[in-house]
N, C-alpha and C positions, 0 to 999 in steps of 0.2 A: 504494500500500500504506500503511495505518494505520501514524503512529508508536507504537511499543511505550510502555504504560504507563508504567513505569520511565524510558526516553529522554524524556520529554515534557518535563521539564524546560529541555535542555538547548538546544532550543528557543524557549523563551520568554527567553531570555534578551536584553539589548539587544548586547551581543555578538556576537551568531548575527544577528542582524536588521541589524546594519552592516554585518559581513562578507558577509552576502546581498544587500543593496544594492550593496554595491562590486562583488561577482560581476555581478551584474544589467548594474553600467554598464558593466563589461569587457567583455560581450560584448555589447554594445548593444539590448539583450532580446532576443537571438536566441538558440537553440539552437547550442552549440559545436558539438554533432557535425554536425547534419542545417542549418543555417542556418535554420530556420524562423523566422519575427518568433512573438512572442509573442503571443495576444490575438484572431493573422486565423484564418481558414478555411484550409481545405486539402484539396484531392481526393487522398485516398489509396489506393491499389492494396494489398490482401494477401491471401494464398490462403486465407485460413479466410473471410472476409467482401465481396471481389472491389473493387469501386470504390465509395466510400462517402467522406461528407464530414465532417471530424473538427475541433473546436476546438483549433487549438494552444495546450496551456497551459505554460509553462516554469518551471522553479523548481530551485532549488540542491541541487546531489547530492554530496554526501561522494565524492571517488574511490577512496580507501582502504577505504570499507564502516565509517569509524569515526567513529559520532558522539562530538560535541564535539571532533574535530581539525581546526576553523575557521581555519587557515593558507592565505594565498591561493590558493598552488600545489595545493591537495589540492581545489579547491571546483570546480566546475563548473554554467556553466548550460548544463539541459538541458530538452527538452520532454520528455513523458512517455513518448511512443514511446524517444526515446535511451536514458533513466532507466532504465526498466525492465530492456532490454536490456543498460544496462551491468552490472544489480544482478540478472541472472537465473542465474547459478550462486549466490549470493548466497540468494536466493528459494528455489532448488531443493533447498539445503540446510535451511533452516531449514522449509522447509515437509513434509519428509522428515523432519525431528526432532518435529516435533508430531506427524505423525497416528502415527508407531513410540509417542510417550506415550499414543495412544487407543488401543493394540492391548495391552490387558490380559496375553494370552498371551507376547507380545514382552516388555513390561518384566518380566516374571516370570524370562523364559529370560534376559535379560541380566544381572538378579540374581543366579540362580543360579548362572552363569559364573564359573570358578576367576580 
């Protein structure tokens, strides 16, 4: 998922690029949760697409859901299968807040609400 506009910043900092380093070498470029190495192949099994071969990519995840709280305990590396999964109520909501902004009739009736 795209960094938001706004958060972009908070990335480019050298900061975030240390702390993600340091993440990187704690987990020895593997995925914490699933142990994948970062970089190889992988034959993966799931019911929407059956057995199918995927690049492991890994990269640093806020576990809190709070960018720029770059404190070691709070970072994790993950591949992007983990990532997702840890950040999908996460997703669920914010993608549930945008399309209720594209339903015209929706933000109408919530304005109107006492």
């Amino acid at each position: 998922m795209p960094i938001r506009a706004e958060l972009l910043h908070l990335y480019r900092r050298p900061e975030w690029f240390a702390a993600r380093e340091a993440v990187r070498k704690r987990a020895g470029d593997r995925c914490e949760h699933c142990t994948l190495t970062n970089g190889t192949t992988a034959m993966l099994s799931s019911r929407r697409r059956g057995l199918h071969c995927v690049a492991i990519q890994c990269g640093c995840a806020h576990l809190n859901g709070v960018a720029g709280d770059d404190r070691d305990e709070n970072l994790a590396w993950l591949c992007r299968g983990c990532h997702l999964r840890h950040d999908r109520a996460f997703h669920r909501e914010t993608r549930s807040a945008r399309k209720d902004l594209a339903r015209p009739i929706l933000v109408a009736l919530t304005e109107a609400a006492p």
